[in-house]
N, C-alpha and C positions, 0 to 999 in steps of 0.2 A: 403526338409524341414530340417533346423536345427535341430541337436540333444541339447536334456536339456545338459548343463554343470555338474550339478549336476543329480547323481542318486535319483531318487523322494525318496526314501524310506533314504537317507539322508538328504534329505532337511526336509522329516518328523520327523525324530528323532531330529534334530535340531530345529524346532519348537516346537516341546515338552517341552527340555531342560530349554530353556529362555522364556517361557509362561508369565513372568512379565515382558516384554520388548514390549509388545503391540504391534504395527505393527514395531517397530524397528528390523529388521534380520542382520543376516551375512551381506548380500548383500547389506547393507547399506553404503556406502560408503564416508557422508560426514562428518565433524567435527561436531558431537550434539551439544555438549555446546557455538560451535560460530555460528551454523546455531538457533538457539535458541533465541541468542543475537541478531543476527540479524532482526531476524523477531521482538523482541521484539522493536529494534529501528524503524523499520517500522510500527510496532504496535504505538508508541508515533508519529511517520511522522504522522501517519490518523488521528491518534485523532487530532492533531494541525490543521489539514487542515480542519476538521469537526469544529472544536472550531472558526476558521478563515473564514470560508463561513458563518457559524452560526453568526457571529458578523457583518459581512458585509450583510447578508440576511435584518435583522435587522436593520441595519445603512444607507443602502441605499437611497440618495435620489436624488430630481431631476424630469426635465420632462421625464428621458431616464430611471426610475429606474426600472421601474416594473417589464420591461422582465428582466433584467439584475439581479434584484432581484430574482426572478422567475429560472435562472440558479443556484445563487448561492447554493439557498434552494435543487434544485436538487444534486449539488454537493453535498451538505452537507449529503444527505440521502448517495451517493453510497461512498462517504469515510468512513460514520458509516459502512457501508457494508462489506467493505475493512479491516477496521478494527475488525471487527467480525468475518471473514473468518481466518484473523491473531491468533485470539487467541486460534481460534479452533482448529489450527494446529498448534499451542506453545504447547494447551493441548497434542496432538494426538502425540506430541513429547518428552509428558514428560516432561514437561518447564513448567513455570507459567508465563503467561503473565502479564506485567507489566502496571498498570493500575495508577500507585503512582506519582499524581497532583504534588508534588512536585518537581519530576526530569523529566517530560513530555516535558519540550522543549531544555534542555539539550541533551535528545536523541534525539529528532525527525531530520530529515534534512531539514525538510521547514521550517519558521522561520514563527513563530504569527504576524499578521498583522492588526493593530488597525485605516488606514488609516477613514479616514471622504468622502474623494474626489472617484466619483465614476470611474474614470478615472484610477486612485492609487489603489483602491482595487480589478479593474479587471486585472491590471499590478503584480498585487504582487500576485495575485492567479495564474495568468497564468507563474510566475516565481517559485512556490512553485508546480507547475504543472510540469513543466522541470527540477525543483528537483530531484521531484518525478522519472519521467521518466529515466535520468543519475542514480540514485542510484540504480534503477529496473531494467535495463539493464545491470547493474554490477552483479546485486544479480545473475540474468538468468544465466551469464556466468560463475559466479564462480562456483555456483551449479552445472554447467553441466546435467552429467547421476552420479552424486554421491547422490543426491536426487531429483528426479523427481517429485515426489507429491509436494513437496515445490517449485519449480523449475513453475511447473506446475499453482499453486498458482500466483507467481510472475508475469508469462505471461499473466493470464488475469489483474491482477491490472494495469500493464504495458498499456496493452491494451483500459483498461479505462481511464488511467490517461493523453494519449494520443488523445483520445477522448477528455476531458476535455480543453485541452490545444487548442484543435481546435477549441471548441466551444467557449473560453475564446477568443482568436485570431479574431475569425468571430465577437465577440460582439464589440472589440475593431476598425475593418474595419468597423461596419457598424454607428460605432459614428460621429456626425460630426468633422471635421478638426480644430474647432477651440476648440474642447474641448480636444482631445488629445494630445494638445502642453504642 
Protein backbone atom coordinates (compact mmCIF):
# COMPACT_ATOMS: atom_id res chain seq x y z
CA UNK A 1 0.00 0.00 0.00
CA UNK A 2 1.05 3.43 -0.83
CA UNK A 3 2.35 5.93 1.60
CA UNK A 4 0.21 9.40 2.15
CA UNK A 5 2.55 12.10 0.18
CA UNK A 6 1.71 14.33 2.60
CA UNK A 7 2.34 13.91 6.43
CA UNK A 8 -1.43 13.86 7.97
CA UNK A 9 -0.53 16.24 10.65
CA UNK A 10 0.36 18.81 7.62
CA UNK A 11 -2.39 18.29 5.78
CA UNK A 12 -4.19 19.08 9.16
CA UNK A 13 -2.59 22.18 9.92
CA UNK A 14 -3.28 23.30 6.34
CA UNK A 15 -6.90 22.76 6.62
CA UNK A 16 -7.07 24.86 9.45
CA UNK A 17 -5.17 27.66 7.79
CA UNK A 18 -7.56 28.29 4.72
CA UNK A 19 -11.06 27.19 6.70
CA UNK A 20 -12.79 29.99 4.18
CA UNK A 21 -11.85 28.09 1.16
CA UNK A 22 -14.53 25.35 1.73
CA UNK A 23 -13.72 22.24 0.11
CA UNK A 24 -10.96 24.10 -2.10
CA UNK A 25 -7.28 22.63 -0.70
CA UNK A 26 -3.72 22.70 -1.80
CA UNK A 27 -4.29 19.85 -3.76
CA UNK A 28 -6.55 21.42 -6.01
CA UNK A 29 -5.08 21.72 -9.05
CA UNK A 30 -7.20 23.37 -11.58
CA UNK A 31 -7.81 27.01 -12.89
CA UNK A 32 -10.88 28.22 -10.31
CA UNK A 33 -11.93 31.19 -11.97
CA UNK A 34 -12.01 29.24 -15.62
CA UNK A 35 -13.35 26.04 -14.31
CA UNK A 36 -16.04 28.35 -12.76
CA UNK A 37 -16.68 29.94 -16.20
CA UNK A 38 -16.99 27.03 -17.56
CA UNK A 39 -19.35 25.35 -15.73
CA UNK A 40 -21.23 28.57 -15.79
CA UNK A 41 -21.30 28.18 -19.84
CA UNK A 42 -22.68 24.72 -19.29
CA UNK A 43 -24.83 26.11 -16.81
CA UNK A 44 -26.54 28.48 -19.72
CA UNK A 45 -26.04 25.07 -22.44
CA UNK A 46 -28.88 23.25 -19.96
CA UNK A 47 -31.01 25.93 -19.37
CA UNK A 48 -31.24 26.40 -23.41
CA UNK A 49 -31.84 22.79 -23.98
CA UNK A 50 -34.48 22.91 -21.08
CA UNK A 51 -35.98 26.17 -22.74
CA UNK A 52 -35.69 24.21 -26.20
CA UNK A 53 -37.49 20.61 -25.20
CA UNK A 54 -39.90 22.87 -23.19
CA UNK A 55 -40.91 24.73 -26.35
CA UNK A 56 -41.00 21.78 -28.63
CA UNK A 57 -42.71 19.56 -25.62
CA UNK A 58 -45.39 22.15 -26.20
CA UNK A 59 -45.40 22.81 -29.90
CA UNK A 60 -45.42 19.33 -31.04
CA UNK A 61 -47.75 18.22 -33.34
CA UNK A 62 -49.00 15.58 -35.63
CA UNK A 63 -50.15 11.89 -35.65
CA UNK A 64 -46.30 10.80 -34.54
CA UNK A 65 -46.44 13.63 -31.62
CA UNK A 66 -47.27 12.16 -28.40
CA UNK A 67 -44.32 9.77 -27.76
CA UNK A 68 -42.15 12.09 -29.36
CA UNK A 69 -43.61 14.82 -27.23
CA UNK A 70 -43.62 12.55 -24.26
CA UNK A 71 -39.45 12.39 -24.82
CA UNK A 72 -38.98 15.83 -25.03
CA UNK A 73 -40.93 16.58 -21.68
CA UNK A 74 -38.45 14.03 -20.32
CA UNK A 75 -35.56 15.57 -21.50
CA UNK A 76 -36.54 18.74 -20.44
CA UNK A 77 -36.89 17.43 -16.58
CA UNK A 78 -33.13 15.82 -16.77
CA UNK A 79 -31.42 18.94 -18.29
CA UNK A 80 -33.26 21.10 -15.41
CA UNK A 81 -31.34 18.29 -13.44
CA UNK A 82 -28.12 18.93 -15.21
CA UNK A 83 -28.42 22.21 -14.65
CA UNK A 84 -29.06 22.13 -10.87
CA UNK A 85 -26.25 19.78 -10.34
CA UNK A 86 -24.27 22.78 -12.29
CA UNK A 87 -24.97 25.28 -9.99
CA UNK A 88 -24.33 23.44 -6.92
CA UNK A 89 -21.10 22.91 -7.81
CA UNK A 90 -20.47 26.77 -9.06
CA UNK A 91 -21.56 27.22 -5.40
CA UNK A 92 -19.34 24.56 -3.78
CA UNK A 93 -16.69 26.37 -5.89
CA UNK A 94 -17.12 29.52 -4.72
CA UNK A 95 -18.59 31.04 -8.14
CA UNK A 96 -22.05 32.28 -8.57
CA UNK A 97 -23.86 30.75 -11.02
CA UNK A 98 -25.08 32.52 -13.82
CA UNK A 99 -28.74 32.55 -14.17
CA UNK A 100 -29.04 36.31 -16.26
CA UNK A 101 -31.92 35.79 -19.14
CA UNK A 102 -30.27 38.13 -20.90
CA UNK A 103 -26.77 36.70 -21.77
CA UNK A 104 -28.19 32.85 -21.60
CA UNK A 105 -27.72 32.00 -25.24
CA UNK A 106 -24.64 33.81 -25.77
CA UNK A 107 -23.11 31.37 -23.45
CA UNK A 108 -24.69 28.42 -23.94
CA UNK A 109 -23.19 26.00 -26.80
CA UNK A 110 -26.54 24.57 -28.04
CA UNK A 111 -28.39 27.11 -29.85
CA UNK A 112 -32.45 27.83 -29.14
CA UNK A 113 -34.50 26.19 -31.38
CA UNK A 114 -37.97 27.45 -32.28
CA UNK A 115 -38.63 24.89 -35.16
CA UNK A 116 -42.93 24.07 -35.86
CA UNK A 117 -42.03 20.73 -37.95
CA UNK A 118 -41.54 17.69 -35.78
CA UNK A 119 -39.11 16.10 -37.88
CA UNK A 120 -36.83 19.80 -37.33
CA UNK A 121 -37.29 19.68 -33.73
CA UNK A 122 -36.16 16.10 -33.11
CA UNK A 123 -33.05 17.03 -35.56
CA UNK A 124 -32.03 20.12 -33.78
CA UNK A 125 -32.47 18.55 -30.33
CA UNK A 126 -30.52 15.59 -31.36
CA UNK A 127 -27.74 18.26 -32.85
CA UNK A 128 -27.72 20.46 -29.46
CA UNK A 129 -27.45 16.76 -27.96
CA UNK A 130 -23.95 16.17 -29.91
CA UNK A 131 -23.08 19.72 -28.70
CA UNK A 132 -23.61 18.87 -25.63
CA UNK A 133 -21.57 15.66 -25.97
CA UNK A 134 -18.18 17.38 -27.86
CA UNK A 135 -18.02 20.29 -25.32
CA UNK A 136 -18.51 17.53 -22.26
CA UNK A 137 -15.87 15.49 -23.66
CA UNK A 138 -13.47 18.36 -23.78
CA UNK A 139 -14.55 19.59 -20.41
CA UNK A 140 -13.69 15.64 -18.99
CA UNK A 141 -10.25 16.02 -20.54
CA UNK A 142 -9.16 19.08 -19.69
CA UNK A 143 -10.11 18.68 -16.10
CA UNK A 144 -8.25 15.54 -15.80
CA UNK A 145 -7.10 14.66 -12.08
CA UNK A 146 -6.81 18.70 -11.44
CA UNK A 147 -10.56 18.51 -10.37
CA UNK A 148 -12.23 15.52 -10.09
CA UNK A 149 -15.42 16.22 -8.40
CA UNK A 150 -16.11 18.61 -11.28
CA UNK A 151 -14.57 16.14 -13.62
CA UNK A 152 -16.76 13.65 -12.00
CA UNK A 153 -19.86 16.05 -12.58
CA UNK A 154 -19.22 16.30 -16.25
CA UNK A 155 -19.14 12.37 -16.74
CA UNK A 156 -22.43 11.66 -15.75
CA UNK A 157 -24.00 14.84 -17.79
CA UNK A 158 -21.99 13.41 -20.55
CA UNK A 159 -23.37 10.14 -19.91
CA UNK A 160 -27.01 11.47 -20.16
CA UNK A 161 -26.64 13.62 -22.86
CA UNK A 162 -25.41 10.56 -24.78
CA UNK A 163 -28.23 8.79 -23.71
CA UNK A 164 -30.43 11.59 -25.11
CA UNK A 165 -28.91 11.56 -28.41
CA UNK A 166 -29.72 7.89 -28.74
CA UNK A 167 -33.10 8.15 -27.80
CA UNK A 168 -33.36 11.31 -30.14
CA UNK A 169 -31.69 9.06 -32.98
CA UNK A 170 -34.14 5.81 -32.42
CA UNK A 171 -37.31 8.55 -32.56
CA UNK A 172 -35.96 9.70 -35.79
CA UNK A 173 -35.36 5.70 -37.38
CA UNK A 174 -38.64 4.84 -36.20
CA UNK A 175 -40.39 7.86 -38.22
CA UNK A 176 -41.70 7.11 -41.43
CA UNK A 177 -39.33 7.82 -44.64
CA UNK A 178 -41.44 10.13 -46.18
CA UNK A 179 -41.54 12.44 -43.13
CA UNK A 180 -37.86 12.63 -42.65
CA UNK A 181 -37.01 13.94 -46.10
Amino acid sequence: MAEFLTDIKEIRARARQEIDKGPITSAYGADLPRVIQVCNEALATELVCVLRYKRHYYTASGIYAEPVAAEFLEHAAEEQEHADRLARRIVQLGGEPDFNPDTLTTRSHAEYDASLDLVEMIKEDLVAERVAIASYTEIVQWLGDDDVTTRRVFEDLLAQEEEHADDLKGLLDKLPDALRR
